[in-house]
C-alpha positions as CSV (number, residue, x, y, z in Angstrom):
1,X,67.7,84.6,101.0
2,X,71.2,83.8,102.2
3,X,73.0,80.9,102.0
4,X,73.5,79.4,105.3
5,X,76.4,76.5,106.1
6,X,77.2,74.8,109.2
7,X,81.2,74.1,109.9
8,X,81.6,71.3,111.9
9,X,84.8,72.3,114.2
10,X,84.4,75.8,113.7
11,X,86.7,77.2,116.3
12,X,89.9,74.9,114.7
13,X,92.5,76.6,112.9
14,X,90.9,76.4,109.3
15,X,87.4,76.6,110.7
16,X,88.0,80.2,111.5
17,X,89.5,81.1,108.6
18,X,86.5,79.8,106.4
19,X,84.0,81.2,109.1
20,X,85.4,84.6,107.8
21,X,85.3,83.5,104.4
22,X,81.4,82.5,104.0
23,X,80.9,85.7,106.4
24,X,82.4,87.8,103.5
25,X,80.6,85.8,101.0
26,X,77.2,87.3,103.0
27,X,76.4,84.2,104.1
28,X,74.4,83.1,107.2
29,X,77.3,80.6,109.5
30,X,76.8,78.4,112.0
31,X,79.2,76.4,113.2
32,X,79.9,73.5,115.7
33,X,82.7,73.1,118.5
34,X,83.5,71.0,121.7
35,X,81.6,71.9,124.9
36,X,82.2,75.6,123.8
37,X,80.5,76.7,126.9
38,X,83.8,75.1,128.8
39,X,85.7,77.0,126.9
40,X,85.7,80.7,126.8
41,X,88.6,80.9,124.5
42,X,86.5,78.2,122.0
43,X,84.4,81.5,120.3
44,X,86.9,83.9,119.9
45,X,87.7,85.3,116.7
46,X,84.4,83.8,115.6
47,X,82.0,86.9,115.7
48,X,79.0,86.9,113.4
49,X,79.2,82.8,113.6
50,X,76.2,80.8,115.7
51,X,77.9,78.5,118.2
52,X,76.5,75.2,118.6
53,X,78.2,72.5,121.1
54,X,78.4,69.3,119.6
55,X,80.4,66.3,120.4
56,X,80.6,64.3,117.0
57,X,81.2,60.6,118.6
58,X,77.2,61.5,119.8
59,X,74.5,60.8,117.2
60,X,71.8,62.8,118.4
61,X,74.1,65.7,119.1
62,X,74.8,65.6,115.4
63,X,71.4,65.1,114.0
64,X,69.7,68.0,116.8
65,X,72.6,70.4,115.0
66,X,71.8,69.5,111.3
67,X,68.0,69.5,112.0
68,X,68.3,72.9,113.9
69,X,70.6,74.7,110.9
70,X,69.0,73.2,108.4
71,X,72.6,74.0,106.0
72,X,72.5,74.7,102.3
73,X,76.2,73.2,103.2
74,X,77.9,71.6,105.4
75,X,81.9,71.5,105.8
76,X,82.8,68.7,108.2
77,X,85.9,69.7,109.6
78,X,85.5,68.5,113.1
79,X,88.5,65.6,114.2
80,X,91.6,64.7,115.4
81,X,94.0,66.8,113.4
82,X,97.6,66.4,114.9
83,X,98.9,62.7,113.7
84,X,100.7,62.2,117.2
85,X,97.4,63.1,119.0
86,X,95.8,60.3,116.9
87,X,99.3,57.9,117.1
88,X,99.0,58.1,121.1
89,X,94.9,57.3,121.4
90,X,93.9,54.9,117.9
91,X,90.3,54.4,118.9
92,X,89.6,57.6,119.6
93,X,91.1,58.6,116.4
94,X,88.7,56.5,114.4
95,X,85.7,57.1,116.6
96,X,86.2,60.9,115.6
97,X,87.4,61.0,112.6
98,X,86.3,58.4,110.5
99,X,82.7,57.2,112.9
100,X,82.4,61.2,112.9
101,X,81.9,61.4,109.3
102,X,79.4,59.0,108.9
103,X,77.5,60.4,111.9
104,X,77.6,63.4,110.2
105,X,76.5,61.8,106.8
106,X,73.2,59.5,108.9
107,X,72.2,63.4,109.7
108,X,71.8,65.0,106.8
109,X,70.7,61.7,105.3
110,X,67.9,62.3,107.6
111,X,67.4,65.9,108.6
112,X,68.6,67.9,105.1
113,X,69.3,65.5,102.0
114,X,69.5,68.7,99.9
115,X,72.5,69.6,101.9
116,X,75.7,69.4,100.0
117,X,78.8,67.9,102.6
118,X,82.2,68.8,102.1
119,X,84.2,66.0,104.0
120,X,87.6,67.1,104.8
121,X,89.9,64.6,104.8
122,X,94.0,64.4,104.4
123,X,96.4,63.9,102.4
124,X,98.3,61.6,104.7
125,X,96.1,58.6,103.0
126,X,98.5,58.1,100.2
127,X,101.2,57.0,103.0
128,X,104.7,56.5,101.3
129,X,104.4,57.1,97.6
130,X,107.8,56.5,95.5
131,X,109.3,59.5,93.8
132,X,108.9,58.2,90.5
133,X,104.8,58.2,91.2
134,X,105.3,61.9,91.8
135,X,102.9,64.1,92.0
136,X,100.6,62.7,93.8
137,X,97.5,62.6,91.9
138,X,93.3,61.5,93.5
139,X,93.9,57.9,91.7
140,X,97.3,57.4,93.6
141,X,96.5,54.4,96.0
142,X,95.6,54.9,99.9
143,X,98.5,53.3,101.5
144,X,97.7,55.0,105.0
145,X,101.4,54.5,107.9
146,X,99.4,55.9,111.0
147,X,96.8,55.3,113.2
148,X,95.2,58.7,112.3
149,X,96.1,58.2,108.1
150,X,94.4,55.0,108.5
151,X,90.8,56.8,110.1
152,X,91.1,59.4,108.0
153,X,91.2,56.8,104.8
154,X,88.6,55.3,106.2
155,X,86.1,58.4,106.5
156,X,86.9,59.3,102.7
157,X,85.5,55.8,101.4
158,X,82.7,56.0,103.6
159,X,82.0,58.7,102.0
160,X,82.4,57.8,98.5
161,X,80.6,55.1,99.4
162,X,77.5,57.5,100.8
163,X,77.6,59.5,97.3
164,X,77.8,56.3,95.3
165,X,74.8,55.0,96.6
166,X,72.5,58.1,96.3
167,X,72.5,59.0,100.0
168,X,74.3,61.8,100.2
169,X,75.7,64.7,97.9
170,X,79.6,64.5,99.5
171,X,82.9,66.1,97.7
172,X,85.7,64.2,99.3
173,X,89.0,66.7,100.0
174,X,92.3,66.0,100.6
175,X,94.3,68.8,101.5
176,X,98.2,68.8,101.6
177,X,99.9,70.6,104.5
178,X,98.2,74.0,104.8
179,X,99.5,76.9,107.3
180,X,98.7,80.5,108.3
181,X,97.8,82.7,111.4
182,X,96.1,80.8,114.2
183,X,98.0,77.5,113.9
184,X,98.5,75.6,116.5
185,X,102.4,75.4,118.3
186,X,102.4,71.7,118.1
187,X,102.7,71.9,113.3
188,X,106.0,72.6,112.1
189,X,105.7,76.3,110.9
190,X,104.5,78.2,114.0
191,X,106.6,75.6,116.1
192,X,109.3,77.4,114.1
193,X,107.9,80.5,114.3
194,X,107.1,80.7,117.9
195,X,111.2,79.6,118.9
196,X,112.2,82.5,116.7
197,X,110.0,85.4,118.4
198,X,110.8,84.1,122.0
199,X,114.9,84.3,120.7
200,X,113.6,87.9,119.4
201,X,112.1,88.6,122.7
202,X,115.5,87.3,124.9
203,X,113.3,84.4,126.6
204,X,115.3,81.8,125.6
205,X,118.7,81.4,123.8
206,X,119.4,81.5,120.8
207,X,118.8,77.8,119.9
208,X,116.0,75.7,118.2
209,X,114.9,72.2,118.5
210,X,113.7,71.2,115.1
211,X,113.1,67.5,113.6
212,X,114.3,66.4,110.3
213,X,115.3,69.6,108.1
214,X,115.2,67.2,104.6
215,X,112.0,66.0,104.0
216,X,110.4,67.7,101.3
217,X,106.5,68.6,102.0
218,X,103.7,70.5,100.0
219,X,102.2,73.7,102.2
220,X,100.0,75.9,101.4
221,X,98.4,79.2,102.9
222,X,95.4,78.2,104.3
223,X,93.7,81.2,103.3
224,X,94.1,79.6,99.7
225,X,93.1,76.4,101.2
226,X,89.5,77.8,102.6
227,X,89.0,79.2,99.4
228,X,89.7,75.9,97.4
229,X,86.8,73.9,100.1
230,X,84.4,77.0,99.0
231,X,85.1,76.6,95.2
232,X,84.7,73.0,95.8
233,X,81.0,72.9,97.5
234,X,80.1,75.5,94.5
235,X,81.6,73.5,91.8
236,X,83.1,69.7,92.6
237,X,81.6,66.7,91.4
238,X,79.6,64.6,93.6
239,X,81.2,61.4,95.2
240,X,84.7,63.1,93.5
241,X,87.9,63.1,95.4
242,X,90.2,66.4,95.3
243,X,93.8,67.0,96.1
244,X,94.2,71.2,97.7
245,X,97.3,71.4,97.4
246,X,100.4,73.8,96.1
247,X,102.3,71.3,93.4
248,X,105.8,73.4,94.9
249,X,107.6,70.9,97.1
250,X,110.0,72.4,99.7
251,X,112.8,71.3,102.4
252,X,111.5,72.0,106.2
253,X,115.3,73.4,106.0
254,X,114.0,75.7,103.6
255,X,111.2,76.9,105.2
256,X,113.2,77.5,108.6
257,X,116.4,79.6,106.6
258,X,113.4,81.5,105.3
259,X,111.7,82.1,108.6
260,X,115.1,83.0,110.5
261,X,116.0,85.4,107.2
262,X,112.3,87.5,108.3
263,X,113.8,87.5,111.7
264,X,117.3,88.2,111.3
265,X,118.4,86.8,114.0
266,X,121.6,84.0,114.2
267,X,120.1,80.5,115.3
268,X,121.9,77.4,116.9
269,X,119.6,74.9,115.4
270,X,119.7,71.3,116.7
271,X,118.3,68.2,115.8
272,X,115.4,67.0,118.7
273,X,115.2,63.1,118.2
274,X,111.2,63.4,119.6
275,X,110.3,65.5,116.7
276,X,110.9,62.4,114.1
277,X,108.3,60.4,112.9
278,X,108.8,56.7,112.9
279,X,108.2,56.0,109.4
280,X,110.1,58.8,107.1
281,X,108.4,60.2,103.5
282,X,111.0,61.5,102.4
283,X,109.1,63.5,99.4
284,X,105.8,64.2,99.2
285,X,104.5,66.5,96.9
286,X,100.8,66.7,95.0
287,X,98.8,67.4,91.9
288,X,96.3,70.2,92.3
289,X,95.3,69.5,88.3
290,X,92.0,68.4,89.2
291,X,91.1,70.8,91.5
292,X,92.5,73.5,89.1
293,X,90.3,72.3,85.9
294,X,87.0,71.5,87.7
295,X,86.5,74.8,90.1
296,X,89.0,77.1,88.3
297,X,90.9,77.9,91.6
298,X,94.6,79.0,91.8
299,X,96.4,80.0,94.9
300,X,96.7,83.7,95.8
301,X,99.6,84.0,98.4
302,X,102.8,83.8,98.0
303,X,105.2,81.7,100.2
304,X,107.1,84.5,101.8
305,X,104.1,86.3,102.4
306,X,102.6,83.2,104.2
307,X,105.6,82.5,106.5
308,X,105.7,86.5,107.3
309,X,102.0,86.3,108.4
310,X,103.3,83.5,110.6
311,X,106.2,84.9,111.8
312,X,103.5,87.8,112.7
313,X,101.1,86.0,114.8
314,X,103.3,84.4,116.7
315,X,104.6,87.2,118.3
316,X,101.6,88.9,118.1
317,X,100.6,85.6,120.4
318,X,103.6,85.8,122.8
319,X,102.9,89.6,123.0
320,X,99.9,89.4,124.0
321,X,101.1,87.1,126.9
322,X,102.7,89.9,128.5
């Protein structure tokens, strides 16, 4: 019999990509998303995947989904994602992302204990971490900066605190900056990405408004990243936390020379004071050690090929626009 797994926030960015994943892996998906049925753009891409609309801040929603599906596993991706989304509306943030989790943990607490959760969380917990701490490793403290760091830490020790107490089989991830085909405009990659195929195209000139070019940040592809959450549910340790992450720290500079070297075109690029953060980590690089000796994984993409699959479908996205 097939395994079958429920993905909460299916029709995200990385829900897609590891919709595809369990679908190769012949196993039977379902997968949640908001209001889908307002959305016809919300199942696209998503063939072979049951659709369920669920609203996570709703506790019966969650529980009629879990009881429904009945998962082997579940991998609760569903939340505010974008840290300026969560900076602009706090309680909202929390009620998603961190009274989300334990909604999702009360249902399969009651409707499929057997069911092993995979609670996605962020590496944005650990907050401003001095160089000399570098990498960051899963016992670095959680010093959360933001209003959407802060729900996020607190959905990860709710659930440690579920797995502790024999509730709830939970793996707690916390994945470093991941990026790949699908992403949305508003991350730093295809932000770059999308400027450079409209210069390409002649829409606009031949000048980009980027934020600070000197932080140094820890991406991965997310293709990697997908297949580091499914190596996780088969092999991680109950109530364990895991950094998914590359170890390789580079300049958003770097990544944007690399991005206009694909291209070949010649860029003005210009410093937009809105893209900043308000509180600057200046380095920020982790430890994928533990993740590496418990599952096994290693990455399989390389960098260029990543940003070249970026560069790719964004103007496959603007193209299709036409």
């Amino acid at each position: 019999m097939a395994e079958r797994f429920l993905i909460t926030g299916v029709n995200g960015f990385v829900g897609r990509h590891l919709s595809s994943l369990l679908l190769e892996r012949g196993a039977e998906v379902h997968g949640t998303a908001f209001a889908p049925e307002d959305d016809p753009l919300a199942g696209a891409g998503l063939d072979g995947v049951e659709l369920h609309s669920v609203d996570v801040r709703d506790q019966a929603q969650v529980d009629d989904v879990v009881a429904k599906t009945a998962p082997d596993g579940i991998f609760h991706l569903a939340g505010i994602a974008f840290v300026p989304d969560a900076q602009a509306k706090p309680t909202l943030a929390f009620e998603v992302n961190a009274l989300g989790t334990i909604r999702v943990l009360a249902a399969v607490r009651g409707h499929r204990p057997s069911a092993r959760v995979i609670a996605i969380g962020s590496s944005e917990v650990y907050g401003l971490v001095a160089e000399s701490a570098l990498p960051i490793r899963e016992t670095t403290p959680l010093h959360p900066l933001s209003p959407y760091a802060a729900s996020k830490a607190a959905a990860d020790l709710a659930a440690y605190q579920w797995a502790e107490s024999g509730e709830v089989d939970v793996v707690r991830v916390r994945p470093f900056n991941h990026v790949g085909a699908g992403q949305r405009t508003v991350f730093v990659c295809p932000d770059f990405a999308t400027q450079i195929a409209r210069i390409e195209r002649g829409e606009i000139e031949a000048r980009m408004n980027v934020g600070d070019l000197e932080v140094v940040r820890d991406f991965s592809d997310v293709r990697d990243v997908v297949r580091a959450y499914l190596a996780l549910y088969d092999k991680g340790v109950r109530g364990e936390a895991y950094n998914v992450c590359s170890g390789v720290g580079r300049t958003i500079r770097q990544i944007l020379d690399e991005l206009i070297a694909q291209s070949g075109v010649e860029v003005d690029v210009q410093v937009d004071p809105d893209k900043l953060r308000p509180r600057r980590v200046p380095v920020f690089v982790g430890s994928a050690a533990k993740l590496r000796d418990h599952t096994g994984w290693q990455p399989l993409h390389d960098w260029e090929e990543t940003l070249s699959a970026v560069l790719a479908d964004c103007r496959q996205r603007l193209g299709s626009r036409d």
